[in-house]
DRENDO-1510 file (C-alpha; in Angstrom, 1 decimal, always signed):
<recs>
REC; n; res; u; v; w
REC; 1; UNK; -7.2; -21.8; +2.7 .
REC; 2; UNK; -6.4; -24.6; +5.4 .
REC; 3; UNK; -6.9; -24.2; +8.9 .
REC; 4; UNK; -3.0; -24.2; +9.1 .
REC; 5; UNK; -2.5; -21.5; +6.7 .
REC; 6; UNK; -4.8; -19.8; +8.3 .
REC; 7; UNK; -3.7; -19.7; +12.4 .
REC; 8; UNK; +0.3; -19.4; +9.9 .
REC; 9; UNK; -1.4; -15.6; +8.8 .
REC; 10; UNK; -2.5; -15.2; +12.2 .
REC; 11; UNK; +0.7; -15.2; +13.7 .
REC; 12; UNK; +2.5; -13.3; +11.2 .
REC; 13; UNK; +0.3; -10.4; +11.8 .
REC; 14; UNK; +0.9; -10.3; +15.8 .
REC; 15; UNK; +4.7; -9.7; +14.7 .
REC; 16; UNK; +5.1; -5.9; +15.5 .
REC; 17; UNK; +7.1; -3.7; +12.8 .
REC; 18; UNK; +10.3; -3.4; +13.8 .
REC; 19; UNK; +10.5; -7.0; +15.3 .
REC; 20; UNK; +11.5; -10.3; +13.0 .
REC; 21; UNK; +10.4; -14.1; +14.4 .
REC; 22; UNK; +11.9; -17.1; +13.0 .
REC; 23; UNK; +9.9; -19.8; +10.7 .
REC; 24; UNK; +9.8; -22.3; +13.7 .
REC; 25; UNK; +9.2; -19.8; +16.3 .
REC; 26; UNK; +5.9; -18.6; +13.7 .
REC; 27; UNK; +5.2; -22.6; +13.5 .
REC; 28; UNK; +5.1; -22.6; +17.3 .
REC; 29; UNK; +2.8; -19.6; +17.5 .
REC; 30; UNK; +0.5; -21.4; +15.0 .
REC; 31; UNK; -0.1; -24.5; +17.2 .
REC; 32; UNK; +2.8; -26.8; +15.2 .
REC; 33; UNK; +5.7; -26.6; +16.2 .
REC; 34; UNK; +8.5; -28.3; +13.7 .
REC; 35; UNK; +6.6; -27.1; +10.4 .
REC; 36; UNK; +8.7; -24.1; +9.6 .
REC; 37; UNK; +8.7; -25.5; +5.9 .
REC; 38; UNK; +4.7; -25.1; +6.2 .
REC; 39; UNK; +5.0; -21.9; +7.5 .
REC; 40; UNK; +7.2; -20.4; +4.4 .
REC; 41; UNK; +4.8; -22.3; +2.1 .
REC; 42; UNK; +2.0; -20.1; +3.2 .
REC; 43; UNK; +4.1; -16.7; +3.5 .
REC; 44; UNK; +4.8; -17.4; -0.4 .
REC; 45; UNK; +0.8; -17.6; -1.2 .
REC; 46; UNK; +0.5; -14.9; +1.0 .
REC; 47; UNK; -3.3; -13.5; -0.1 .
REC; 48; UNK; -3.2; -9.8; +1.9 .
REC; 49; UNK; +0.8; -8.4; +1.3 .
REC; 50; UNK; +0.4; -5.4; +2.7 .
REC; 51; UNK; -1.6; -6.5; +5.5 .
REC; 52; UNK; +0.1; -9.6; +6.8 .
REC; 53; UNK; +3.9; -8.7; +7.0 .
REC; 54; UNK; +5.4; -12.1; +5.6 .
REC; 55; UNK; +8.9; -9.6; +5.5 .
REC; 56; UNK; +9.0; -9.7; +9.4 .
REC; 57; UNK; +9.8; -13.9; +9.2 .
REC; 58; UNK; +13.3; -14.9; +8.7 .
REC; 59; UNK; +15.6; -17.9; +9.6 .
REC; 60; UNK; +16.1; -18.7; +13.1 .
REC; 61; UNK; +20.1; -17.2; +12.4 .
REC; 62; UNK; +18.7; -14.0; +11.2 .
REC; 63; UNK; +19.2; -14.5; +7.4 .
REC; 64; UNK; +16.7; -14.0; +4.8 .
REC; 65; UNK; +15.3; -16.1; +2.3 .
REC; 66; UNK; +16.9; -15.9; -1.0 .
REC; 67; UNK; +13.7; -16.5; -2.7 .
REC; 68; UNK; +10.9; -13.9; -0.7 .
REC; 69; UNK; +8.2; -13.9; -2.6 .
REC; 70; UNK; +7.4; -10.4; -3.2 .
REC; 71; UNK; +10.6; -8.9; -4.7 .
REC; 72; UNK; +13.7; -10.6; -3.7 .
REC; 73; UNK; +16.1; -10.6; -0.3 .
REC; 74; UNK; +16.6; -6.9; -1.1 .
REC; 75; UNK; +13.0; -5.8; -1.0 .
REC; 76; UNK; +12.7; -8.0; +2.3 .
REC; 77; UNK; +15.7; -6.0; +4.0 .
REC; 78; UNK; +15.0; -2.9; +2.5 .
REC; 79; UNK; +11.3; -3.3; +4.1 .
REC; 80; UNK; +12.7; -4.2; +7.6 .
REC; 81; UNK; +15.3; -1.8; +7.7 .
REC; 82; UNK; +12.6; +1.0; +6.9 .
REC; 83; UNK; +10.7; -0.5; +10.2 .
REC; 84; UNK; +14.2; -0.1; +12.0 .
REC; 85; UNK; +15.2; -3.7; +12.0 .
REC; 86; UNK; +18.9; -3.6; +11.5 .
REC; 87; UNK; +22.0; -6.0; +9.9 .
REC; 88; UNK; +25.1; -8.0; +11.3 .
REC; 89; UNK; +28.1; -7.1; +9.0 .
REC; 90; UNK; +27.3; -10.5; +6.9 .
REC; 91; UNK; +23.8; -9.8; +6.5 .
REC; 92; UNK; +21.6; -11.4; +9.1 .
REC; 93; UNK; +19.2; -9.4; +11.4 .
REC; 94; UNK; +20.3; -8.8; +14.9 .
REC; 95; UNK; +18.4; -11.5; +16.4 .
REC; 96; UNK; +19.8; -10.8; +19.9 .
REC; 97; UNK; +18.0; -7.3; +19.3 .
REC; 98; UNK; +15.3; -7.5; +17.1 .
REC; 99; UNK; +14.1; -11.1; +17.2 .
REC; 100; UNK; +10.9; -12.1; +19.7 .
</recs>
């Protein structure tokens, strides 16, 4: 595991259920800001799924990645809506609401 991926895991886990961040604002929080691709690269080889919450990271607009890594788009909204987390009519998360 890099040093990267491992401030990335870090992060993710400070995000509290019921609460999304965005890939950059994750990068950020990791000590590089502007490698949200790096970030989403190490939520897909994500070695503890149950304990670092890789659902809780979504695009800074609120939508969800197509391709999350552990079941699909529906498993990842299906996973924060069960923490609360809830939808704009075309799908995002409620950034104003539920975004830190």
């Amino acid at each position: 595991m890099t040093e990267l991926s491992r401030r990335i895991y870090e992060a993710v886990r400070q995000i509290p259920a019921g609460s999304v961040m965005s890939y950059g604002q994750v990068a950020a929080l990791a000590g590089n800001p502007g490698a949200a691709r790096a970030v989403g690269f190490a939520l897909h080889r994500n070695p503890e799924p149950g304990v670092i919450p890789c659902h809780r990271v979504v695009f800074a607009d609120g939508r969800l990645a197509s391709a999350f890594a552990f079941g699909g788009e529906g498993v990842q909204r299906a996973m924060l809506e069960a923490e609360g987390v809830e939808f704009l009519p075309d799908g995002r998360v409620d950034m104003a609401r539920f975004g830190i």
